[in-house]
C-alpha positions in Angstrom: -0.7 -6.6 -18.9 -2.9 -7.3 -21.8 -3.4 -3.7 -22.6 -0.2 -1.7 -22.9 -1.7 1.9 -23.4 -2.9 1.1 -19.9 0.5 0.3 -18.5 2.5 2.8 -16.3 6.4 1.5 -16.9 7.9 4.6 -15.4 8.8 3.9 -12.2 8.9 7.3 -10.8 5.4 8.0 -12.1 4.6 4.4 -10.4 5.7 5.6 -6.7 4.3 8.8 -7.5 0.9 6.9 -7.2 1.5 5.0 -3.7 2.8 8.5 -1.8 -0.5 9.9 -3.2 -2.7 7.2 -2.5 -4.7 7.3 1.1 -5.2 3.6 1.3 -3.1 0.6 0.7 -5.2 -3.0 0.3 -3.2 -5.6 1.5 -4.0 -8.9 0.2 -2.9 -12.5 2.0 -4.0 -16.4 1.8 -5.0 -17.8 5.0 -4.9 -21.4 3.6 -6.6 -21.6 0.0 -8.8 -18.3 1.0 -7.8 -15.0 0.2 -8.4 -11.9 2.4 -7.4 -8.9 1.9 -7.8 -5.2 4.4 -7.3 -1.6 3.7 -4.6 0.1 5.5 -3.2 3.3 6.8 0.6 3.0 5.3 4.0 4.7 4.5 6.2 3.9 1.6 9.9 4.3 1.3 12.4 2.7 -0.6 10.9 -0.4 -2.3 9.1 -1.3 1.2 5.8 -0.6 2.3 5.1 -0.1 6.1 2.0 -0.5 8.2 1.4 -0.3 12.1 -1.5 -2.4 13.8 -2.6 -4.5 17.1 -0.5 -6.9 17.8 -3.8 -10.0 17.6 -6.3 -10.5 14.8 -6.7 -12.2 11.6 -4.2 -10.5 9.5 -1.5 -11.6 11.8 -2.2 -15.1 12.3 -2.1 -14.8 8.5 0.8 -13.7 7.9 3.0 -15.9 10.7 2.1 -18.8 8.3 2.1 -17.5 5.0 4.2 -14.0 4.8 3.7 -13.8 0.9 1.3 -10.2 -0.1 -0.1 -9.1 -3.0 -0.8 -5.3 -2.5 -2.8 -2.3 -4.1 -3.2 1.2 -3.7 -5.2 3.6 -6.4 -5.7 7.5 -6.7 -7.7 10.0 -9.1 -10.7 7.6 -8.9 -13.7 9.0 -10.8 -16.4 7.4 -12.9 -16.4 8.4 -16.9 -20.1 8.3 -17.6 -21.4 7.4 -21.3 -24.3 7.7 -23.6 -24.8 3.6 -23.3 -24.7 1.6 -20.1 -21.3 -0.1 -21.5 -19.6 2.3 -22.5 -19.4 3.4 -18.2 -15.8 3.4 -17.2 -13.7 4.5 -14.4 -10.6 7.3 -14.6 -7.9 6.1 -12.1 -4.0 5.3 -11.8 -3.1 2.2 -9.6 -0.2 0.1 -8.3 -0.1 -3.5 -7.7 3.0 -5.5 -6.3 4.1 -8.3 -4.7 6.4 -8.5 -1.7 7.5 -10.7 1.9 5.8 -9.4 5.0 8.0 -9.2 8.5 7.3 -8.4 11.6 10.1 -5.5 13.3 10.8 -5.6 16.4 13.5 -3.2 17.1 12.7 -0.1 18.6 14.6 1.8 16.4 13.2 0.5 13.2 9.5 0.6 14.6 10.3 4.3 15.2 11.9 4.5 11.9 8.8 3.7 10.4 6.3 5.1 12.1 8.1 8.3 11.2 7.6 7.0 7.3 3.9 5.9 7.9 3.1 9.7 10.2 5.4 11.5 7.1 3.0 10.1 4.3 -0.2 12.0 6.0 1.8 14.7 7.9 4.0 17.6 7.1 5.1 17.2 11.0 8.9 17.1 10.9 10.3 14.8 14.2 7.0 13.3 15.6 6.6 12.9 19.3 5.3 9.3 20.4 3.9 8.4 23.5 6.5 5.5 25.3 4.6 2.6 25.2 3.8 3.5 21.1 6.2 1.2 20.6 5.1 -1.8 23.0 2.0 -1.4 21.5 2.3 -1.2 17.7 3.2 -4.0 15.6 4.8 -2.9 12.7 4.3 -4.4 9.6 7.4 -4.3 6.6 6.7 -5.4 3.4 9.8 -5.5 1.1 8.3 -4.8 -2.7 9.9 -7.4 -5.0 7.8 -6.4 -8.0 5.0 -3.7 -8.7 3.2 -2.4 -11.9 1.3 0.8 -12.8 -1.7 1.1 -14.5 -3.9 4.0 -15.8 -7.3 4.4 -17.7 -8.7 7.9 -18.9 -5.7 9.9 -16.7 -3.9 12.2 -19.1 -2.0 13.7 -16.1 1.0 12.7 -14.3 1.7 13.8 -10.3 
């Protein structure tokens, strides 16, 4: 990171950010072209997990190339200024990299869809209609590296 006062290197402080954060942008390569599509997630140990239709661009994506890039961001707010360059932006983000995979078991699609309901929901055992998991694809992406970053946030949580 070229500038360290920017860097978050606590990794607590770093997961901290992607429980908080609403959105998860998941980036992929379909060839040489890069696309990337906000997503509903849940996060639990080192792995990210997401839940969509079974067809569509992302998945066709991913069957050949399984390789994200990923970001998430929270306590967005602009930082006005006296001069037109001296705008900025408040905000703490994560980037990372990780392997994509399809589950299939109903066990582990249940599994996460309890991570993915837990991250909006205080609801403790959620109920899920039987074909839920028929009908969900389920989406795991194992984290093999992340980073924090921060400008103009003085508070941590």
């Amino acid at each position: 990171m070229r500038k360290k006062e920017y860097e978050i290197t606590d990794q607590a402080e770093i997961e901290g950010i992607l429980r908080k954060a609403l959105i998860c942008r998941l980036a992929m390569t379909d060839g040489q072209v890069p696309y990337i599509v906000p997503l509903n997630f849940g996060y639990r140990d080192r792995a990210l997990y997401f839940h969509t239709g079974h067809a569509g661009k992302k998945i066709d994506i991913l069957k050949n190339n399984p390789v994200v890039c990923f970001e998430a961001d929270i306590d967005a707010e602009l930082a006005p200024s006296d001069t037109a360059c001296g705008y900025s932006m408040r905000y703490r983000s994560v980037i990372g990299t990780g392997r994509a995979e399809f589950l299939d078991d109903r066990e582990m699609k249940r599994n996460a869809l309890d991570i993915i309901m837990g991250h909006y929901s205080d609801r403790k055992n959620p109920e899920y209609r039987e074909d839920s998991f028929d009908r969900a694809c389920i989406i795991r992406v194992k984290i093999d590296a992340m980073t924090g970053r921060k400008s103009g946030v003085s508070h941590v949580g």
